[in-house]
Backbone as CSV, one residue per row, in Angstrom:
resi,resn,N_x,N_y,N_z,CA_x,CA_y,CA_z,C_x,C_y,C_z
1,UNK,-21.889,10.115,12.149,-21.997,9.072,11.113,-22.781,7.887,11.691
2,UNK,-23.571,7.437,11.146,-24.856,6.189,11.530,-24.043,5.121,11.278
3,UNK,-24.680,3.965,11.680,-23.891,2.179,11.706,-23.923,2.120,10.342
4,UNK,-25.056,2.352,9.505,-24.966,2.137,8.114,-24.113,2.410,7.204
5,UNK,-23.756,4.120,7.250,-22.439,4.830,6.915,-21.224,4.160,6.998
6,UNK,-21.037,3.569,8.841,-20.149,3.316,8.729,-19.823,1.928,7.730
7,UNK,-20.103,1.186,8.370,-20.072,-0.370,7.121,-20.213,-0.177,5.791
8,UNK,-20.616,0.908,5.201,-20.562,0.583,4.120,-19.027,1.414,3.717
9,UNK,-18.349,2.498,4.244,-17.284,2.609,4.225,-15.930,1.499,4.924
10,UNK,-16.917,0.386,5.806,-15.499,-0.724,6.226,-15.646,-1.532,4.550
11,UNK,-17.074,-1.686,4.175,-17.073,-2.734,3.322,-16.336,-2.017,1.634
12,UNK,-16.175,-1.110,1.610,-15.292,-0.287,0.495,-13.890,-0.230,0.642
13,UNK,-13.752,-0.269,1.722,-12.111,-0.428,2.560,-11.400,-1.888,2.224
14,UNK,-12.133,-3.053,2.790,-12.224,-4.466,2.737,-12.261,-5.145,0.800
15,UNK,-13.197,-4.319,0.202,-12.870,-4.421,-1.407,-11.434,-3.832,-2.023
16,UNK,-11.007,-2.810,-1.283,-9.723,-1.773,-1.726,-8.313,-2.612,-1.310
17,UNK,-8.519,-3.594,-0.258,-7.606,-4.401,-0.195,-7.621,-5.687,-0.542
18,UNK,-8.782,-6.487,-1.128,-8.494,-7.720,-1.639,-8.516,-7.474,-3.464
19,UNK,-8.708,-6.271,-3.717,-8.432,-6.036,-5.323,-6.949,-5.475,-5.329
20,UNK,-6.471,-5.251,-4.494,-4.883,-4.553,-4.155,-4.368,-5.754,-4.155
21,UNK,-4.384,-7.134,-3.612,-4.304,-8.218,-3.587,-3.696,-9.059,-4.789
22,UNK,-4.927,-9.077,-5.577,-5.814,-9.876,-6.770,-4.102,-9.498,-7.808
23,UNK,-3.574,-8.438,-8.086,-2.252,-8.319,-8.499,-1.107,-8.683,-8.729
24,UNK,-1.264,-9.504,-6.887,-0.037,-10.431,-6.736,-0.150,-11.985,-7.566
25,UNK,-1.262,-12.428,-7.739,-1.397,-13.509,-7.996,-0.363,-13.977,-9.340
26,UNK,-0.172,-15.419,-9.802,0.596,-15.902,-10.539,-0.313,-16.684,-11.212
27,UNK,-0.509,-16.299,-13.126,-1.618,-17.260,-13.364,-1.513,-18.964,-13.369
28,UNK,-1.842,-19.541,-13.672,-1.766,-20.997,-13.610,-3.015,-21.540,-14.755
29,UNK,-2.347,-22.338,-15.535,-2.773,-22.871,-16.606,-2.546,-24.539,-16.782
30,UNK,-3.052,-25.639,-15.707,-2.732,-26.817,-15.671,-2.543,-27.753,-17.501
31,UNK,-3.381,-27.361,-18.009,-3.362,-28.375,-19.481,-2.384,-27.965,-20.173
32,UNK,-2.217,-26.488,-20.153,-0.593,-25.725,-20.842,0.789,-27.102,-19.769
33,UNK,0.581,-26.359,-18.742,1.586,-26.936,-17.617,1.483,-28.423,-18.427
34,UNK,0.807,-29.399,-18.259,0.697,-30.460,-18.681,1.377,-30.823,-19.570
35,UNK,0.981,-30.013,-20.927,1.583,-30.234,-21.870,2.703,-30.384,-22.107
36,UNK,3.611,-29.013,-21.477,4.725,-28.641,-21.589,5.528,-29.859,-20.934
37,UNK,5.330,-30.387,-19.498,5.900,-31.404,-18.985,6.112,-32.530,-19.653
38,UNK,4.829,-32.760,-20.638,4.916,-34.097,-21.416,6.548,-33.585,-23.109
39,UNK,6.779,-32.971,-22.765,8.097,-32.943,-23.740,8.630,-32.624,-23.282
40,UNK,9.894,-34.013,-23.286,11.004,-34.315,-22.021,12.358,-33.394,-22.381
41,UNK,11.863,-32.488,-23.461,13.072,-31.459,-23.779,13.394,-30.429,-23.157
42,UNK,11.848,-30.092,-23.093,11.962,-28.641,-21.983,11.354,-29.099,-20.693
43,UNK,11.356,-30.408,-20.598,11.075,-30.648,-18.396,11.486,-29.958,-17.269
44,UNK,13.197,-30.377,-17.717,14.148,-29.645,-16.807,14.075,-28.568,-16.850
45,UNK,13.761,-27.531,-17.966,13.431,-26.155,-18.448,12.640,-25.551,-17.512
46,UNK,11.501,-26.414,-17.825,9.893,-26.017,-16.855,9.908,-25.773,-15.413
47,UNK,10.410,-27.305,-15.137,10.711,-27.382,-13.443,11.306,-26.447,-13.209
48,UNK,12.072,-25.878,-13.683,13.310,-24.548,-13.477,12.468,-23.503,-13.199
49,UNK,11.582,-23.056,-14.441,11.014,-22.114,-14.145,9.886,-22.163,-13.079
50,UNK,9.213,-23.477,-12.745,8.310,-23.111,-12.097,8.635,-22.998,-10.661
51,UNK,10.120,-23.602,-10.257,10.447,-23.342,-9.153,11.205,-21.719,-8.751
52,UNK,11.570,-21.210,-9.875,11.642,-19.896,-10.149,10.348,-18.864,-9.449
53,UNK,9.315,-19.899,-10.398,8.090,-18.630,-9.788,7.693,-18.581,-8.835
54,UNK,7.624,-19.738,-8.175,7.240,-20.141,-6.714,8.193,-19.710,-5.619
55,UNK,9.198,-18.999,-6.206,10.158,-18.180,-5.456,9.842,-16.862,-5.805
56,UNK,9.526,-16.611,-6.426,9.406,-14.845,-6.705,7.876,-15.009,-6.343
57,UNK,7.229,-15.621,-6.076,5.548,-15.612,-5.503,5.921,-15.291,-4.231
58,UNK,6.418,-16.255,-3.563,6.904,-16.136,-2.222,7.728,-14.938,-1.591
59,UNK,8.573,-14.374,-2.210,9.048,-13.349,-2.304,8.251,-11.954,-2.046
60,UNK,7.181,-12.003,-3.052,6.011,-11.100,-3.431,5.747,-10.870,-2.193
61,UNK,5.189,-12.077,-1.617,4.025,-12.316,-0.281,4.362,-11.373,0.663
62,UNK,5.664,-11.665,0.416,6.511,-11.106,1.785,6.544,-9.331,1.792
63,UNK,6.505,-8.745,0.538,6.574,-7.558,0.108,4.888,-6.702,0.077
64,UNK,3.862,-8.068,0.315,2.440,-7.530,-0.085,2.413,-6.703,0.765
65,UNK,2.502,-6.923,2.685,1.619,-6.505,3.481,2.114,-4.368,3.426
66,UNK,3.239,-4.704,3.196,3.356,-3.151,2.819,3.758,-2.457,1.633
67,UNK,2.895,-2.860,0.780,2.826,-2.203,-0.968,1.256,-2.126,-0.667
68,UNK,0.530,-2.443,0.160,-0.739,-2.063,0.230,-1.060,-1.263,-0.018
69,UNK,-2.285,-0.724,-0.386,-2.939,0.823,0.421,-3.203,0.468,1.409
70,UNK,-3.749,-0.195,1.968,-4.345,-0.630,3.619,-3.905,-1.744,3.845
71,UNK,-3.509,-2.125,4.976,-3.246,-2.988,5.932,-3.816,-3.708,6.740
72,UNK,-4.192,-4.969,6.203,-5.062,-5.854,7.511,-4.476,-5.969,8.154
73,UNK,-3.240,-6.037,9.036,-2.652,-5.673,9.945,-3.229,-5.430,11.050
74,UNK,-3.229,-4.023,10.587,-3.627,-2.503,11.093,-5.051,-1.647,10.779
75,UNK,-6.536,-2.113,11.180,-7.028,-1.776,10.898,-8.057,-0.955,12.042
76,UNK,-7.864,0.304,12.034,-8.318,1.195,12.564,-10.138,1.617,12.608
77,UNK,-10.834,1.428,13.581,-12.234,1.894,13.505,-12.564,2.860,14.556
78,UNK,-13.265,3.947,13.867,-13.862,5.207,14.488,-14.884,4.640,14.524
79,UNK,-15.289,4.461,15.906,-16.770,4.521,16.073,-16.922,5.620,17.383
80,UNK,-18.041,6.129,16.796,-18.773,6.962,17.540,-17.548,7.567,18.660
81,UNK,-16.521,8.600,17.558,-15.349,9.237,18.545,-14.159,8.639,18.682
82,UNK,-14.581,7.299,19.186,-13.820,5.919,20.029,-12.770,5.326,18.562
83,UNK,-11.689,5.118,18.758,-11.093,4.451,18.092,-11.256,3.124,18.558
84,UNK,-11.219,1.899,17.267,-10.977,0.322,18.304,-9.749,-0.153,16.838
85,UNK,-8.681,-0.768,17.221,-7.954,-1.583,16.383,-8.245,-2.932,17.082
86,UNK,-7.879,-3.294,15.305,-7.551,-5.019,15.163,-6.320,-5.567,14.328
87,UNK,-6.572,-6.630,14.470,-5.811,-7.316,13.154,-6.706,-8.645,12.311
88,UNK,-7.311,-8.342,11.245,-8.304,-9.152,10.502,-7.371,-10.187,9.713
89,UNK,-6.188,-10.002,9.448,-5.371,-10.577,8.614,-5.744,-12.044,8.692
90,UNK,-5.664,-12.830,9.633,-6.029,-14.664,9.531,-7.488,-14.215,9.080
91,UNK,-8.566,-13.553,9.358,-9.862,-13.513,8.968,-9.870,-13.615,7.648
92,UNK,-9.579,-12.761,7.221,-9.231,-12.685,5.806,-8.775,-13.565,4.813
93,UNK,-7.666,-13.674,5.366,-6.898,-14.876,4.680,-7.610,-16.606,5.125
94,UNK,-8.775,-16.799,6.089,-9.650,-18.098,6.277,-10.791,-17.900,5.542
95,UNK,-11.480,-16.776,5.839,-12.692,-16.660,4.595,-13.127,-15.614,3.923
96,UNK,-12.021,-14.852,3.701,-12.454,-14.025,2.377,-13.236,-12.552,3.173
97,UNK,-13.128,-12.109,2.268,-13.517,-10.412,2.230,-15.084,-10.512,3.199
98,UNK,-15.822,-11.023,2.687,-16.854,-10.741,2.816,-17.279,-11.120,4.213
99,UNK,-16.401,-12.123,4.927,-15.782,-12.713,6.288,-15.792,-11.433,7.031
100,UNK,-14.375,-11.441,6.317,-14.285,-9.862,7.069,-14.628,-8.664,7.463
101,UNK,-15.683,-8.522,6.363,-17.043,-7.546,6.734,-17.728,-7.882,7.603
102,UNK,-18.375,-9.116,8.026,-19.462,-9.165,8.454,-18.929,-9.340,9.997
103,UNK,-17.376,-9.740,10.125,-16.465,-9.432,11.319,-16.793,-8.193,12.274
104,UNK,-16.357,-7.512,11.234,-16.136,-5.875,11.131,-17.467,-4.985,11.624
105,UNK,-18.554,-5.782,10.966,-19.705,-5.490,11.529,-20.761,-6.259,12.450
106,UNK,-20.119,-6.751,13.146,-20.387,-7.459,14.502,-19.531,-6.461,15.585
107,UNK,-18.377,-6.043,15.261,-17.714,-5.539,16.445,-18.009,-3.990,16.331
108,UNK,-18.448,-3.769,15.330,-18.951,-2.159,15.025,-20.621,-2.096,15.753
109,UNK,-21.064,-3.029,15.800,-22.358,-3.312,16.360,-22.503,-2.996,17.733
110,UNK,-21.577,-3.947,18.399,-21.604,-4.299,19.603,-21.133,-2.939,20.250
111,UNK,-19.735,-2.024,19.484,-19.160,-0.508,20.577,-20.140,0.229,20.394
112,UNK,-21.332,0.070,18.983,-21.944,1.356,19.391,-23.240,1.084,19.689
113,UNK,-23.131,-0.268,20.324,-24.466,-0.571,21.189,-24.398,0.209,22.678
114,UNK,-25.271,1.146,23.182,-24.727,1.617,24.446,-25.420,0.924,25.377
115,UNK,-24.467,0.857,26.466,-24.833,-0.217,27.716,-26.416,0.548,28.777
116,UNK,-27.696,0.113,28.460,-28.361,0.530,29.321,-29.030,-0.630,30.009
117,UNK,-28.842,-0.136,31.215,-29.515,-0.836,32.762,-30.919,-1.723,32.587
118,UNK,-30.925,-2.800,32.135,-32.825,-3.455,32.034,-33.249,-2.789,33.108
119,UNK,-34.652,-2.843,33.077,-35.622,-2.650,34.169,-35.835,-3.823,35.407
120,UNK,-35.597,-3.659,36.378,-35.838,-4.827,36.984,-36.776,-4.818,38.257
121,UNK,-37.518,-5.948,38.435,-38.891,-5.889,39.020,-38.161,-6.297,40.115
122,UNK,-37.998,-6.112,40.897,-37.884,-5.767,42.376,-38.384,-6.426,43.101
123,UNK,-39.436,-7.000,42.685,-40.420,-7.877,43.587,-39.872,-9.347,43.456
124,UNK,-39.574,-9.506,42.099,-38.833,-11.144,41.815,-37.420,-11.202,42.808
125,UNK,-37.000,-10.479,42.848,-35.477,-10.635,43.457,-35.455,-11.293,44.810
126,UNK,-35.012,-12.107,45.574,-34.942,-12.820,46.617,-34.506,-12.030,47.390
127,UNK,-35.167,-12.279,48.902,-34.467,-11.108,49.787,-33.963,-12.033,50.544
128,UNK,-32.579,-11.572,51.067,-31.588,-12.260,51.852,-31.673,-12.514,52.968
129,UNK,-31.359,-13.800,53.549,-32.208,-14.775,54.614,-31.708,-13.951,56.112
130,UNK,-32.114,-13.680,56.679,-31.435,-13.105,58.479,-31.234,-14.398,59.105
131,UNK,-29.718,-14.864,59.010,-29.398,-15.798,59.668,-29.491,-15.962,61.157
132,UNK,-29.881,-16.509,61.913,-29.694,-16.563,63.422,-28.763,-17.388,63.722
133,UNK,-27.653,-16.747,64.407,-26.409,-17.933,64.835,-26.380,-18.201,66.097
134,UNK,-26.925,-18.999,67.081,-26.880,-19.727,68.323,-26.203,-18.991,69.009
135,UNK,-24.629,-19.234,68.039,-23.085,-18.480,68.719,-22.534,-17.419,67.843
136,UNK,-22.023,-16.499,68.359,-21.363,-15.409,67.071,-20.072,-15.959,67.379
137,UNK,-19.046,-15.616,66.562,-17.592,-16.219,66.536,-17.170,-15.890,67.554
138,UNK,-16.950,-14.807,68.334,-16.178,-14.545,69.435,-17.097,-15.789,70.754
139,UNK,-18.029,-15.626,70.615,-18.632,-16.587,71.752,-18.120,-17.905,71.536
140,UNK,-17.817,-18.246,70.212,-17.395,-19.457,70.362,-16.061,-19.896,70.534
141,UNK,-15.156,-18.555,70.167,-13.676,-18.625,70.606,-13.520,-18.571,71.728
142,UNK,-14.423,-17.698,73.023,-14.213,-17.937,74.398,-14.567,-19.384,74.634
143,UNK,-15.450,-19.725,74.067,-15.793,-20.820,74.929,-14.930,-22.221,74.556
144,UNK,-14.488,-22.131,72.823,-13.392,-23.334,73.023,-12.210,-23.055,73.854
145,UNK,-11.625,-21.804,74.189,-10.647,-21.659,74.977,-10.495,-21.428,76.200
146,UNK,-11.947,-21.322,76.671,-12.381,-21.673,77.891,-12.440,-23.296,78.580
147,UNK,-12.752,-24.233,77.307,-12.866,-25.480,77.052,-11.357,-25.947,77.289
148,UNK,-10.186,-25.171,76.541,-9.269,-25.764,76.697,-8.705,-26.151,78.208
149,UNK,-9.045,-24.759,78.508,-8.589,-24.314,80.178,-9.005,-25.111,81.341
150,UNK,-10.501,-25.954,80.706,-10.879,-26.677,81.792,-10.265,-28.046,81.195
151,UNK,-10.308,-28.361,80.343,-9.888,-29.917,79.836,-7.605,-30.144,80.431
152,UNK,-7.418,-28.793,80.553,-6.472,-28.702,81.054,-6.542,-29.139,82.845
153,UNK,-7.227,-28.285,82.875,-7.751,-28.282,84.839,-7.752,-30.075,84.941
154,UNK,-8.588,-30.688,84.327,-9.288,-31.812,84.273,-8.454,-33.219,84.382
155,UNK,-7.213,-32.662,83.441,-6.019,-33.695,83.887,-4.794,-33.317,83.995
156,UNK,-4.610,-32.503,84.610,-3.387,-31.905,85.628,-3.930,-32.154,87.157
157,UNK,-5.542,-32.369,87.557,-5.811,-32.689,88.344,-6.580,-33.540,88.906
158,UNK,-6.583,-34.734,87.704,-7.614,-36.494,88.200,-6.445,-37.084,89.314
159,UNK,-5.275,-36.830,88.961,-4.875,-37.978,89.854,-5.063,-37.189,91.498
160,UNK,-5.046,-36.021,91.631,-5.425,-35.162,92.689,-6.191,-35.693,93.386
161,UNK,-7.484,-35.447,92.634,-8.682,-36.078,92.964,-9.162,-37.327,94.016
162,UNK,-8.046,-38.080,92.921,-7.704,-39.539,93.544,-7.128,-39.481,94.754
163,UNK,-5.930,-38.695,94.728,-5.338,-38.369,96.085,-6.803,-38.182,97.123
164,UNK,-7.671,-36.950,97.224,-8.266,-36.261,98.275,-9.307,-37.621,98.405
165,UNK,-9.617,-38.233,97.231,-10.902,-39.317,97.786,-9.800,-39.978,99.091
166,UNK,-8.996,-40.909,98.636,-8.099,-41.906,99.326,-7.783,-40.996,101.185
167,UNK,-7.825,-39.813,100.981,-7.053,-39.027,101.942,-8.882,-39.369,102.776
168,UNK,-9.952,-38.935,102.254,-11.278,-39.020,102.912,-11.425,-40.178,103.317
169,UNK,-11.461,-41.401,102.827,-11.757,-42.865,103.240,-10.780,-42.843,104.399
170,UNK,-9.449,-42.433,104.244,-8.693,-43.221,105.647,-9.604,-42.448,106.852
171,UNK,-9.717,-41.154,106.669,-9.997,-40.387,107.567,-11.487,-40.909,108.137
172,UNK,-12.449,-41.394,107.467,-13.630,-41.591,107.757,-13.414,-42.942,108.800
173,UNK,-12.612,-43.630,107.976,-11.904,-45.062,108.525,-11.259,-44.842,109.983
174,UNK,-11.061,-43.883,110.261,-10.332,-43.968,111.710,-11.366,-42.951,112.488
175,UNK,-11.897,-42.330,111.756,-13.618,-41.554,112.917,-14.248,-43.303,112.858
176,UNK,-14.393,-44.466,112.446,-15.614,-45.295,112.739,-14.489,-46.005,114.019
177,UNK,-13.473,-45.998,113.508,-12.059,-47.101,114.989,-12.125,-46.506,116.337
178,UNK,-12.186,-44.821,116.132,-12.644,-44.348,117.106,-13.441,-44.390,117.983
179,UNK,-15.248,-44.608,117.460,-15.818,-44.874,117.470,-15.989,-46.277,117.936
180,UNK,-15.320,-47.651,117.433,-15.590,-49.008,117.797,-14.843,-48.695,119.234
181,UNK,-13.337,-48.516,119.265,-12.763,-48.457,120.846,-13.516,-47.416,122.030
182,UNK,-14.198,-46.831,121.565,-14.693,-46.079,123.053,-15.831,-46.216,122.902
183,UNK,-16.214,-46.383,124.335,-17.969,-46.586,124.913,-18.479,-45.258,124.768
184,UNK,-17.750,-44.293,125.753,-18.731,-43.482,126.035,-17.731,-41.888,125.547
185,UNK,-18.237,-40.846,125.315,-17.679,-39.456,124.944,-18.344,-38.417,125.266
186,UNK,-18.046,-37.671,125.787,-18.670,-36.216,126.011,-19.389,-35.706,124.804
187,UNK,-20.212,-34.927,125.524,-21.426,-33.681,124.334,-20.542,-33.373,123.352
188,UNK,-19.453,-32.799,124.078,-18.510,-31.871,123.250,-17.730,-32.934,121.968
189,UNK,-17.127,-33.832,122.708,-16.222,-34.829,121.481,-17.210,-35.355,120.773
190,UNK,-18.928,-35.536,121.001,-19.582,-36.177,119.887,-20.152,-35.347,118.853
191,UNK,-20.241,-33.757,119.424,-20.434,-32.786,118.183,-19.451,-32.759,117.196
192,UNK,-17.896,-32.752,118.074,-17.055,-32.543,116.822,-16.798,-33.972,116.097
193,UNK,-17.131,-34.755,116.546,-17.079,-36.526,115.981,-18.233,-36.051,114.629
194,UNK,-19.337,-36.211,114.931,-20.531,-34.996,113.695,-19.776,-34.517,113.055
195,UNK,-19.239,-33.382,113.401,-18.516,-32.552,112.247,-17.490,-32.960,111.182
196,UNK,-16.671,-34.048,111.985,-15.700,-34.550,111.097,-15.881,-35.916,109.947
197,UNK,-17.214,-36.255,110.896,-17.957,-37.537,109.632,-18.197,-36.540,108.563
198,UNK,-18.916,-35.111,108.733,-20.389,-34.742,107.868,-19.354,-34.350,106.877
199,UNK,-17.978,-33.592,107.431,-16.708,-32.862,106.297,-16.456,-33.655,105.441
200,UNK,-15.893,-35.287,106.313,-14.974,-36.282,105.463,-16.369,-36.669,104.501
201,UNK,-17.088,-37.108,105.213,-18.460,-37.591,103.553,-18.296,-37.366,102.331
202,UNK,-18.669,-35.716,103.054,-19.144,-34.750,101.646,-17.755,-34.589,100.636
203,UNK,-16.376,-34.689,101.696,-15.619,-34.369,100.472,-15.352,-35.583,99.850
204,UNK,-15.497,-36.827,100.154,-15.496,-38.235,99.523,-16.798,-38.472,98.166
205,UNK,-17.583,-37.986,98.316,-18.687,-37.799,97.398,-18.541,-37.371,96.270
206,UNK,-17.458,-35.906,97.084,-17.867,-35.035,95.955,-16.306,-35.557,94.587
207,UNK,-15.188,-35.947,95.317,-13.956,-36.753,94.641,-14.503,-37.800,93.856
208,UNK,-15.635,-38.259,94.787,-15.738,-39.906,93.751,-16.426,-39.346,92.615
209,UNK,-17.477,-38.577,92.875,-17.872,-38.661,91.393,-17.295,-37.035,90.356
210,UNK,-16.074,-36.890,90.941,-15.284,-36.191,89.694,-15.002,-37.299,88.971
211,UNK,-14.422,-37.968,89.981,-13.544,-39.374,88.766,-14.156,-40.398,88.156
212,UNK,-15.489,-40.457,88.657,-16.207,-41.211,87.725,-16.894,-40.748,86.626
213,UNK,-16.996,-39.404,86.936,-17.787,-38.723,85.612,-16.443,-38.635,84.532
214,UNK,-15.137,-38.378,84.668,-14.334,-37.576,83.848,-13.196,-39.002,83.887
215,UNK,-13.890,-39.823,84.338,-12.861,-41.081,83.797,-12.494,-41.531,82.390
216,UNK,-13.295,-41.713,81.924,-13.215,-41.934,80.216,-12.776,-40.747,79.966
217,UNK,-12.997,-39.603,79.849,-12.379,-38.538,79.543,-10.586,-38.437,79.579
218,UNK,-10.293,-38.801,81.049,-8.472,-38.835,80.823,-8.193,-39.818,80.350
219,UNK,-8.823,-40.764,79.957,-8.414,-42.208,79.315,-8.264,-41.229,77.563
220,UNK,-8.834,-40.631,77.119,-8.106,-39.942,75.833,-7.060,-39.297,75.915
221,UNK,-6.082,-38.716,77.040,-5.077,-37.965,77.457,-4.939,-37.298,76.193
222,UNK,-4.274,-38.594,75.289,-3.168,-38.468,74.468,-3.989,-37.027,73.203
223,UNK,-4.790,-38.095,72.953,-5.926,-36.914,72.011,-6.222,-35.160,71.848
224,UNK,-6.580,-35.810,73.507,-7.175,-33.980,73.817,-5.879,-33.206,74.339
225,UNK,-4.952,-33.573,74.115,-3.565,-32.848,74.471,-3.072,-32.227,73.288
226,UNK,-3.318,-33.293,72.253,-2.870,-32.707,70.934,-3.856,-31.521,70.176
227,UNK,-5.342,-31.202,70.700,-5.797,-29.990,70.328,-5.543,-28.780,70.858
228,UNK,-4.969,-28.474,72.244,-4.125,-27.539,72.546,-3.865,-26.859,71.749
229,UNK,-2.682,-26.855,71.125,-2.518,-26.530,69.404,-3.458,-25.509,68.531
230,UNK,-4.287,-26.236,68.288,-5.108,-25.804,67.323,-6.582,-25.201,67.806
231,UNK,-6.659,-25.049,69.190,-7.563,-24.373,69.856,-6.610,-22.638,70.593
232,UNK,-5.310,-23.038,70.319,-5.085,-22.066,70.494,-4.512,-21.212,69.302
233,UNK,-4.074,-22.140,67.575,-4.277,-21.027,66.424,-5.499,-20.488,66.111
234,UNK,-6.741,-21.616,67.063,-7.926,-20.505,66.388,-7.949,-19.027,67.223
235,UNK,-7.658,-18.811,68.538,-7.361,-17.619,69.411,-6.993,-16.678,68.604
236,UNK,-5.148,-16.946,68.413,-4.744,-16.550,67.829,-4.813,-15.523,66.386
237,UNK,-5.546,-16.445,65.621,-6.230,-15.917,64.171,-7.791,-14.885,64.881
238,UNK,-8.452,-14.853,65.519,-9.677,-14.746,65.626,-8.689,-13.352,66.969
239,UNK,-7.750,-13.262,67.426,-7.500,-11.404,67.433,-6.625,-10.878,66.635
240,UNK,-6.064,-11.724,65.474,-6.021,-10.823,64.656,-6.870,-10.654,63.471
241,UNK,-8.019,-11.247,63.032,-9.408,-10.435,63.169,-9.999,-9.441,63.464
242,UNK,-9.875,-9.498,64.917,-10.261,-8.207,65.276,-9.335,-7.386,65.281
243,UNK,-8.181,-7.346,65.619,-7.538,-6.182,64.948,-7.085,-5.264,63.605
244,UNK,-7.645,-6.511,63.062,-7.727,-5.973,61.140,-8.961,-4.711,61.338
245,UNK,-10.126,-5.193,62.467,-11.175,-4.172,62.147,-10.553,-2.763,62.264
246,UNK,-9.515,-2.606,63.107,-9.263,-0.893,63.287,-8.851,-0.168,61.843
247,UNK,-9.351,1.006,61.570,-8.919,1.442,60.410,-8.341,3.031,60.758
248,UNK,-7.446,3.090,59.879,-6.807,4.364,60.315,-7.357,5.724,59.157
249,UNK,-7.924,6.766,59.328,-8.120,7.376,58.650,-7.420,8.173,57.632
250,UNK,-7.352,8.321,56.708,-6.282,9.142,55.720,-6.441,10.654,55.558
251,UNK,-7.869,11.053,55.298,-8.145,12.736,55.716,-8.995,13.238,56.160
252,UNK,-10.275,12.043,56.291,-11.391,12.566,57.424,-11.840,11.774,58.306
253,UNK,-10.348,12.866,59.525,-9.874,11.838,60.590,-11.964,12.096,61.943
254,UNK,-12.258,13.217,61.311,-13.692,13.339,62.338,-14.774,12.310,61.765
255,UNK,-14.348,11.666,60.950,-15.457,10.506,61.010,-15.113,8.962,61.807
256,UNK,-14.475,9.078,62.705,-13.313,8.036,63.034,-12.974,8.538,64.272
257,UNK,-14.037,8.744,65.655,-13.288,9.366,66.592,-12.950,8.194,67.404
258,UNK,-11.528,8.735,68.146,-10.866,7.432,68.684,-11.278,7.820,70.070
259,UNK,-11.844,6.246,70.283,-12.091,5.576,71.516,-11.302,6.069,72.926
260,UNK,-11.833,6.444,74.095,-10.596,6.695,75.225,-10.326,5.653,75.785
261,UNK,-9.348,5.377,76.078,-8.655,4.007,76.998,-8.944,3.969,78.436
């Protein structure tokens, strides 16, 4: 059956129930009505009856939707095989029959419009950018938690530091006293006199400028103590990440060969 066929059998359907309708109605005659009201004999009479009818109208209403032949309700469409229901009833009852057709044939339109694929030019389509990332995520999870490890190192051991400079100065301090009280020293005591300046120096050098480079640094203590924390939920989250990647196979376990330990 063609779109045409069909609509013109919804639109025969859609006439079969608003003339099924047209039945219930109650006539109304305002200048009669009028009249009758204006003689105060039969008022009370009138009012009687017309509140009478307006009860058995109402009544009716209630009895229409199934004394029908058809049911806006319930209205059933074959298209092409496919059944589709609705309910047109507010349609109907807001604008009329002819509403409802042209309803009817909008949605009859659209199921037996069949869905085909446009053509698409291939050439317009944007091709997706190859990002370059400096760092991939795991590089950057070692390295903030590598970060942590040293910012840890860093002040669990300034005041250290401080210690070994202080420990070098005395020591250098009593090779020069040495030095002021004696004239003269053997080959031997002035090589190792050498040796113990060139040790104490270098390790005084190398103390002073830990603590001057990483001074401002423990002066934040409080700060960089409190990311601990949250350098170690990113760890945390970022292996179980990677352990989400393992997948377990369900029946084709040979596409999935497991790794040896």
């Amino acid at each position: 059956m063609d779109l045409h066929s069909i609509m013109f059998a919804i639109r025969k359907r859609v006439s079969a129930i608003v003339w099924s309708l047209r039945k219930y109605r109650q006539p109304f005659n305002p200048d009669k009505l009028l009249q009758s009201l204006n003689n105060k004999d039969h008022k009370n009479t009138l009012l009687n009856k017309i509140h009478a009818l307006e009860q058995e109208r109402k009544e009716k209403e209630k009895v229409v939707p199934d004394s029908l032949p058809y049911s806006v309700h319930d209205i059933v469409l074959n298209i092409e095989g496919k059944e589709f229901k609705a309910d047109f009833k507010e349609t109907l009852e807001n604008c009329g029959a002819e509403c409802l057709a042209n309803s009817i044939e909008t949605i009859v339109t659209e199921e037996s419009t069949p869905n085909t694929m446009a053509e698409i030019n291939w050439d317009n389509v944007e091709e997706p950018i190859d990002y370059q990332e400096q760092w991939d995520r795991n590089s950057l999870v070692d390295a903030i938690t590598k970060g942590k490890s040293a910012m840890k190192y860093i002040l669990d051991n300034y005041e250290v530091w401080n210690g070994r400079l202080s420990n070098a100065d005395r020591a250098l301090s009593d090779l020069k006293h040495f030095c002021e009280f004696n004239d003269e020293v053997s080959p031997d005591d002035a090589v190792r006199l050498f040796k113990l300046m060139h040790v104490y120096s270098k390790q005084r050098r190398e103390y002073k400028d830990l603590i001057e480079v990483f001074k401002d640094f423990t002066a934040a203590q409080s700060r960089i103590e409190s990311l601990y924390a949250s350098i170690k939920h990113v760890k945390t989250k970022n292996d179980k990440v990677e352990a989400a990647r393992h997948y377990t196979p369900r029946v084709l376990n040979e596409l999935f060969p497991k790794e040896d330990k």
